[in-house]
C-alpha positions in Angstrom: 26.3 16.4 10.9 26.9 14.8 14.3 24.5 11.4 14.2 22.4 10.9 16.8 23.6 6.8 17.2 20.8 4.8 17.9 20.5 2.7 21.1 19.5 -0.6 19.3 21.6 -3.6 20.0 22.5 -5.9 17.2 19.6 -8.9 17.3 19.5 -12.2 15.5 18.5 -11.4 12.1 15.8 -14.3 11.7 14.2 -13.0 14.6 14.3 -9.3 13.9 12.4 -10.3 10.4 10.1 -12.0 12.2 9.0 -9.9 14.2 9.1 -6.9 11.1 6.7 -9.3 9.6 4.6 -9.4 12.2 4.4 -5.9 12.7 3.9 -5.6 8.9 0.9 -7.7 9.0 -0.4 -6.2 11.8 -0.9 -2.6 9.8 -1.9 -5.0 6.9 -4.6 -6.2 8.7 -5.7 -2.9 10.4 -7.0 -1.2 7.3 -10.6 -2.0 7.7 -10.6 -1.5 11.4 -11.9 2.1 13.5 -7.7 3.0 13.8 -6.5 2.5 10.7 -3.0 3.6 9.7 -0.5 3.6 7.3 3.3 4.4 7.9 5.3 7.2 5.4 9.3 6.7 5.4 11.4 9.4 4.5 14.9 8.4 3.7 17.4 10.9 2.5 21.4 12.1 3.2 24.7 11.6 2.3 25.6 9.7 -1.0 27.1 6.4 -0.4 26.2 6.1 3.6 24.7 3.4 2.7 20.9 4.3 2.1 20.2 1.7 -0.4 21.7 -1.2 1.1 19.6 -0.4 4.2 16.2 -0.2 2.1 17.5 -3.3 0.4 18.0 -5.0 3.3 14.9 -3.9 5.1 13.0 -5.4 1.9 14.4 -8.5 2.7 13.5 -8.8 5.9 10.1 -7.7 5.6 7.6 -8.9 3.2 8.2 -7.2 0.0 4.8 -7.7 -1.6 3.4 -5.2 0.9 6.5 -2.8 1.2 6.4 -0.2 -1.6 9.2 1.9 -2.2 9.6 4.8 -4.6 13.0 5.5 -5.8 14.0 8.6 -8.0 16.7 10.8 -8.6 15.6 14.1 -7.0 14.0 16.5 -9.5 14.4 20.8 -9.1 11.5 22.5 -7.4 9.7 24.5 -9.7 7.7 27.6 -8.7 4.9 26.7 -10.7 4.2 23.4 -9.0 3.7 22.1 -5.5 6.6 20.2 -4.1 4.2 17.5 -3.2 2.8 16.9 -6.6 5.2 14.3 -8.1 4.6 12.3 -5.2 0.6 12.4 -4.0 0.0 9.6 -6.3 2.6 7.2 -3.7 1.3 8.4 -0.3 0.4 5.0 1.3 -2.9 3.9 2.3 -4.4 2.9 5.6 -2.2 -0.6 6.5 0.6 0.2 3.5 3.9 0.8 4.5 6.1 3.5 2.0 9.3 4.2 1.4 10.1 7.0 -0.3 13.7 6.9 -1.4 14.1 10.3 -3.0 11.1 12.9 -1.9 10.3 16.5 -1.4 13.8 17.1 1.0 15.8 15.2 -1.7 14.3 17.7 -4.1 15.0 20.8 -1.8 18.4 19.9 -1.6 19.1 19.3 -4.9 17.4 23.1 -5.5 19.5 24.7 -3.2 22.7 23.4 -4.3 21.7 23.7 -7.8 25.2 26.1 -9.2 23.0 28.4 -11.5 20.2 29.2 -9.1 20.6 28.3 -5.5 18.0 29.1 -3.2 18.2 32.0 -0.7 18.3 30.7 3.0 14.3 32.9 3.6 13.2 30.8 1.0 14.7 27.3 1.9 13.2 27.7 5.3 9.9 28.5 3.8 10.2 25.2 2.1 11.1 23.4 5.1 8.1 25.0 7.1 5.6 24.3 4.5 6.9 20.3 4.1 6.7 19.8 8.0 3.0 21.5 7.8 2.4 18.5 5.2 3.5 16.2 7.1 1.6 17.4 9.9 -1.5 17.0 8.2 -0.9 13.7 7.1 -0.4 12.3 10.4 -3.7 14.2 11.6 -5.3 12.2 8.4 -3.7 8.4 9.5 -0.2 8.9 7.6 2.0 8.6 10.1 5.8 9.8 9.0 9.4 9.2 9.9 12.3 11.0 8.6 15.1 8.7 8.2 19.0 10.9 7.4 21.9 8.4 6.7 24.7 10.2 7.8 28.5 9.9 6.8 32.2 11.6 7.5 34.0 13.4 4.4 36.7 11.0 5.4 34.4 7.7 4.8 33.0 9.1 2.3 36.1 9.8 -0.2 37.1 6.5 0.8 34.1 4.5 -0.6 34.1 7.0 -3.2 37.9 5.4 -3.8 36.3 1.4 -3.5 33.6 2.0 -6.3 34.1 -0.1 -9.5 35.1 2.4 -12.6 31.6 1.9 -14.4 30.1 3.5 -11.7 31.9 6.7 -11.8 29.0 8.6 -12.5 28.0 8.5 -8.7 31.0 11.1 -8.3 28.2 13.7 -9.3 25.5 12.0 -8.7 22.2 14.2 -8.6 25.0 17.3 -9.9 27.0 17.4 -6.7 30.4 16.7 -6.8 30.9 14.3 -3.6 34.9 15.2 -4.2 34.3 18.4 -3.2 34.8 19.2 0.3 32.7 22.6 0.0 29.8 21.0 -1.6 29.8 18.4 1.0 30.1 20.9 3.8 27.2 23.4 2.4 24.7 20.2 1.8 25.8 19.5 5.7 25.1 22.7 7.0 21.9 22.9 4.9 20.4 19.4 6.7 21.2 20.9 9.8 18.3 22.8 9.2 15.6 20.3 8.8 16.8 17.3 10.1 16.3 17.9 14.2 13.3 16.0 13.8 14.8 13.3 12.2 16.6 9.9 12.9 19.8 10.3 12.1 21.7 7.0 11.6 25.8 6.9 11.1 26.6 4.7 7.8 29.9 4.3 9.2 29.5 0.4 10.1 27.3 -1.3 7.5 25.5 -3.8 9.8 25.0 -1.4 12.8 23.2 0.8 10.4 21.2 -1.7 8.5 19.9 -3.2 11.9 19.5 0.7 13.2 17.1 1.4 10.3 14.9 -1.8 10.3 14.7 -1.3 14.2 13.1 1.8 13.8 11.0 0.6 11.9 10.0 -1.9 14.1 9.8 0.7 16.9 7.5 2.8 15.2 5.2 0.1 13.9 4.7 -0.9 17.1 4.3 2.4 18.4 1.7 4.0 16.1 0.2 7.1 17.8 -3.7 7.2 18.5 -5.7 8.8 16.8 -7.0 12.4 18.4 -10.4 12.1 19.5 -11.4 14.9 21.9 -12.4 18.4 21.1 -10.1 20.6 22.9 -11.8 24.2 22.3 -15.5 24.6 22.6 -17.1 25.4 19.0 -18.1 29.5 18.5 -20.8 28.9 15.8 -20.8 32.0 12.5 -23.1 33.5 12.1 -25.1 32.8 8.8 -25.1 35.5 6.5 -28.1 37.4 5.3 -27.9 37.1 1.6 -27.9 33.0 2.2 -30.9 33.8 4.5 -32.9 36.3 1.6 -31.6 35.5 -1.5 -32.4 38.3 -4.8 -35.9 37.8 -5.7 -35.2 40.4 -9.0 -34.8 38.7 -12.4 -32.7 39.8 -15.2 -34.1 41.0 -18.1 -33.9 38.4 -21.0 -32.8 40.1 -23.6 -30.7 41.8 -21.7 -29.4 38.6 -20.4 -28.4 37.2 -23.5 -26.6 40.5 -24.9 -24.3 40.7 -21.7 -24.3 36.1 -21.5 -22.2 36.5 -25.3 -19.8 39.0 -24.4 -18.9 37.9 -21.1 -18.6 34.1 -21.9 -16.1 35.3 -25.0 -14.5 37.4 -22.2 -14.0 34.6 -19.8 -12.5 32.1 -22.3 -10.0 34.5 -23.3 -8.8 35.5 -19.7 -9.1 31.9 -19.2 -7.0 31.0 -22.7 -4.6 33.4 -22.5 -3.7 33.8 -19.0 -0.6 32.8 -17.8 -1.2 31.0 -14.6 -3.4 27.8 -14.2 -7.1 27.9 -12.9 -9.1 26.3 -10.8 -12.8 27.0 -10.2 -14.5 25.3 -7.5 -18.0 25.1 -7.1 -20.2 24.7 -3.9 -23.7 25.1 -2.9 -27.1 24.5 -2.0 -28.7 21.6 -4.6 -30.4 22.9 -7.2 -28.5 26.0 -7.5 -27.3 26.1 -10.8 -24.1 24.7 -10.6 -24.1 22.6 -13.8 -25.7 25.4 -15.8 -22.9 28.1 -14.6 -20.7 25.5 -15.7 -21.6 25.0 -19.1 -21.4 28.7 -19.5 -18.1 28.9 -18.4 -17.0 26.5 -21.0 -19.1 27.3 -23.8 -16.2 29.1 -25.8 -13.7 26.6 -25.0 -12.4 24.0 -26.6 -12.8 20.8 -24.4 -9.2 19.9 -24.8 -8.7 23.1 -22.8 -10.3 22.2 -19.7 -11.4 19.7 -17.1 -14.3 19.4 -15.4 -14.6 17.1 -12.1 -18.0 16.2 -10.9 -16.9 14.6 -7.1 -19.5 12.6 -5.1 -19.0 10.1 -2.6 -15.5 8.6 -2.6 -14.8 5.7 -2.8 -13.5 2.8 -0.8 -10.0 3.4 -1.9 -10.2 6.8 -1.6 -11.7 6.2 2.4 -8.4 4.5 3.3 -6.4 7.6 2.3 -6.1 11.7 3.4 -9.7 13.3 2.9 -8.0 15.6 0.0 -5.8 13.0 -1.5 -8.5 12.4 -4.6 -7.9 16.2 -4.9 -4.4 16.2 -4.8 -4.4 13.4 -7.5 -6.7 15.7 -9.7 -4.8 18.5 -9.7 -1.7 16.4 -11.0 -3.9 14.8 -13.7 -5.5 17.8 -15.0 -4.2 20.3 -17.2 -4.4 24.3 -17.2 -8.2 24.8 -16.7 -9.9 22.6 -13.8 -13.4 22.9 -12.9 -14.5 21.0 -9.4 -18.5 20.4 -9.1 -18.3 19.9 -5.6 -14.6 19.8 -3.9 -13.2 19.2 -0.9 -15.3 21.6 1.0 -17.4 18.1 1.6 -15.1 17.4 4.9 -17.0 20.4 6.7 -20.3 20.5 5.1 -22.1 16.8 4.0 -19.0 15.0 6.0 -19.7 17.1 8.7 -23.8 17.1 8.9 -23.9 13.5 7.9 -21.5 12.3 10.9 -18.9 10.7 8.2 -16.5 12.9 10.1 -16.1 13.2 13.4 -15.9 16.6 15.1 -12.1 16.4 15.6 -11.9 15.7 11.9 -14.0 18.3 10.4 -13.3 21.9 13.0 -9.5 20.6 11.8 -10.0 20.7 8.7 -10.4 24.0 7.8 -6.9 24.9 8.6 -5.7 21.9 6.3 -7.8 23.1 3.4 -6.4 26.5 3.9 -2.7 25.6 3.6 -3.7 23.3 0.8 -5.2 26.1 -1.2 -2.4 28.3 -0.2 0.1 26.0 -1.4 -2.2 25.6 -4.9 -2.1 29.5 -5.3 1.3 29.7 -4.4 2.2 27.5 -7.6 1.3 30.3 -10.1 -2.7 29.0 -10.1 -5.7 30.9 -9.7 -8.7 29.5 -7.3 -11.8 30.6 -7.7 -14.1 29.5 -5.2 -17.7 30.0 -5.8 -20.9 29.2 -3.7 -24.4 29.2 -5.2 -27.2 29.9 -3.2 -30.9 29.8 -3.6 -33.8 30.0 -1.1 -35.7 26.7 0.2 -38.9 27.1 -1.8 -36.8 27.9 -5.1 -34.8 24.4 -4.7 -38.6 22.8 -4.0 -39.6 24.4 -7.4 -36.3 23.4 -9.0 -36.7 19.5 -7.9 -40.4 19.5 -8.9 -39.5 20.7 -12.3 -36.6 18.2 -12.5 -38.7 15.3 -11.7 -41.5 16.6 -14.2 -38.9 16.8 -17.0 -37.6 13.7 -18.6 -33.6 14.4 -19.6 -33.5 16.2 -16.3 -34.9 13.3 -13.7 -31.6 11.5 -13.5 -30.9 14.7 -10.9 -33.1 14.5 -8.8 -33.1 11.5 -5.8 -34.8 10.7 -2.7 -31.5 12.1 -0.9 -32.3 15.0 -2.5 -35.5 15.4 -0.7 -34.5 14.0 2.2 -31.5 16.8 2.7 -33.9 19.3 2.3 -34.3 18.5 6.2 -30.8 19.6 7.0 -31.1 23.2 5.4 -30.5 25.0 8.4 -27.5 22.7 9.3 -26.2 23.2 5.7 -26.4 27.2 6.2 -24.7 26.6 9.9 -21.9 24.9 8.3 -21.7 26.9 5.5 -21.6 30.0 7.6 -18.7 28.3 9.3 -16.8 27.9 6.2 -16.9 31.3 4.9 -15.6 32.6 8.3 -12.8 29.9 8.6 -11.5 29.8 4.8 -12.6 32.9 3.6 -8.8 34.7 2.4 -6.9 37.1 0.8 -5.5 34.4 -1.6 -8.4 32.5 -2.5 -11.9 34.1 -1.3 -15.5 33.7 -1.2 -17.9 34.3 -3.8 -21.3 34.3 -2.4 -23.8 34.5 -5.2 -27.4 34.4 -3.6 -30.3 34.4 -6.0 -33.1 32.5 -7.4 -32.8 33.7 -10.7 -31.0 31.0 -12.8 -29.8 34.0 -15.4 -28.8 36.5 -12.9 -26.5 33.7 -11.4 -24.7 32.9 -14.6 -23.7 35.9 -15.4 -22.3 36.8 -11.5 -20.6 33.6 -11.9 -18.6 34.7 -15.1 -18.1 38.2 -13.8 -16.5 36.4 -10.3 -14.2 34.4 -12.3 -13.3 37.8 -13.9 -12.7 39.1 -11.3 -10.2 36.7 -9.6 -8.3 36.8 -12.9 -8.3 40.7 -12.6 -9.3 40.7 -16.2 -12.8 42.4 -15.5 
């Protein structure tokens, strides 16, 4: 790789940590503020070009309590995962600064030049188009992110591979490459040349050029911090709401009948749920009162609970505020196992976000492209998402809430919000028309199940989970 040398001019090193501090304090002290950001450092390339003397050094000169750095050998991409998985769980928060020694491009690499099953150049370009669509949504979401590539000659390279101390001969194949061969060292080249035009590429030749380089980007780009976008560029075309949300199925299921058909499909479900390969996710939106909990509990019925997980999400948090909208999602999909149940998901960003004014416009007619790649990326990692919306008609819900608050273990569900969203129906259908349009798909549709009877909706519920598994 030719390095792009910086234009940076050595600078007294007190000074330079000063002002890093300053600039480090700065974001610190942003967090609670309107602008809030948090910077995401990407630092990959060749072995011994000096990487970790140049995030050692940047500790140093910054304050390390608030500089967080994750450092691991890369790990193989594995089809049944999402490459951002391992590392959700370290993507900083607004006013944390990250480094990321060893991420998702350390891992790509690593997968195509592993010897027994290298990655074909259609599929390493997926990678790389998928990872910079990440990254793009974390800087629409306050993470902003710079790609750092240390860069060194096959000439300096065998030579510092020459200068190492004997108990560290294990770096000669350090993450399985061989860094004494010139043909491995040429291929990893020619494979960065792919990604990394978007990077800043530093030389590693001279040791103190390229740790003042590095911390002076840093500098740069903490000072820099883009603004946020706030104008709408296109003017909003409103969906139309469909009818069956408008008219929901007055007819009731028999209840014997309804009991015969609840016992075999519930066996049915567990089963495709036990037995089937892939993971699951079943998500769960709509109207209050709809019969979300009670679908629920039929879904589980013949499981065991060590099978499954269920997440009921309602406001988040504070620390959840200061990072990407569908970071507490991200972070539950890691923790959970092979059966995950949402009660509410992140479908929140365009409907209550939205209605309520906790995001702004900009935020929420964005989002729908972000949830689409994120559930793309979830169904491309061997899972299955089922996405299910419950829908009943305004005087059923006032019927529903009465009963609730005339029955005692059932009043803890029913709240003065609760009444008081009742107002916002007609902006809840709007925005729920919206969503269907925009994130309805091929890989993980709609299912729209419109009726005031609480039976009838239990059983569509297992039959659309059936369905999505293709075991019906």
């Amino acid at each position: 790789m030719s390095a792009q040398q910086p234009k940076f001019e050595i600078r007294d090193e007190d000074e330079l940590s000063l002002d890093l501090i300053e600039a480090q304090y700065a974001l610190k002290d942003s967090r609670d503020k309107k602008n809030a950001k948090s910077v995401l450092i990407l630092v990959s390339g060749i072995e011994m070009a000096g990487k970790g003397e140049s995030v050692k050094q940047l500790r140093e000169w910054l304050d390390p309590r608030y500089l967080k750095v994750k450092a691991d050998a890369p790990t193989l991409l594995s089809s049944n995962q999402v490459f951002w998985q391992p590392y959700t769980r370290f993507i900083p928060a607004e006013g944390q600064i990250v480094v990321m020694f060893g991420n998702w491009y350390s891992d790509l690499l690593s997968t195509a030049m592993h010897v027994s099953k290298p990655l074909n150049e259609e599929l390493f370009d997926a990678y790389v188009e998928q990872m910079r669509a990440f990254e793009h949504d974390l800087q629409h979401n306050n993470v902003h992110v710079i790609k750092v590539w240390f860069d060194l000659s096959w000439k300096s390279l065998q030579k510092r591979l020459d200068q190492i101390d004997a108990s560290e001969q294990h770096w000669h194949k350090l993450h399985g490459l061989d860094w004494r061969n010139k043909k491995q060292y040429d291929t990893l080249a020619s494979l960065s040349q792919k990604f990394t035009d978007d990077w800043f590429v530093i030389d590693g030749e001279d040791e103190k050029v390229r740790d003042q380089c590095f911390a002076q980007y840093v500098l740069q780009t903490l000072r820099e911090l883009p603004d946020h976008q706030t104008k709408i560029t296109e003017k909003w075309q409103q969906a139309k709401v469909p009818k069956a949300l408008l008219e929901p199925s007055k007819d009731s299921l028999d209840k014997d009948e309804y009991k015969e058909e609840l016992n075999k499909l519930t066996k049915k479900v567990a089963d495709a749920l036990r037995y089937d390969e892939r993971k699951v996710v079943v998500a769960f939106e709509g109207m209050d009162a709809a019969g979300k909990g009670g679908a629920i509990k039929r879904i589980v019925k013949k499981l065991d609970p060590r099978e499954y997980e269920i997440h009921s999400i309602a406001a988040p948090e504070r620390y959840e505020l200061r990072r990407p909208y569908l970071w507490r999602f991200w972070s539950k999909l890691n923790d959970s196992g092979k059966i995950t149940i949402f009660d509410r998901t992140w479908y929140g960003r365009v409907l209550v976000e939205r209605i309520e004014g906790f995001a702004s416009a900009v935020e929420w007619q964005r989002a729908y492209d972000e949830i689409n790649r994120f559930e793309q990326s979830v169904v491309d990692s061997q899972t299955v998402l089922v996405k299910i919306w419950l829908a009943i008609s305004k005087d059923e819900q006032a019927a529903r809430f009465k009963a609730r608050e005339q029955t005692p273990h059932k009043r803890f569900k029913i709240t003065e919000e609760d009444w008081r969203n009742r107002e916002k129906w007609d902006d809840y259908l709007n925005a729920a028309a919206d969503m269907f349009e925009r994130t309805n798909t091929d890989y993980a549709p709609w299912y729209v199940i419109a009726t005031d009877d609480k039976n009838t909706a239990r059983i569509e519920v297992l039959k659309a989970i059936l369905k999505q598994l293709k075991a019906d």
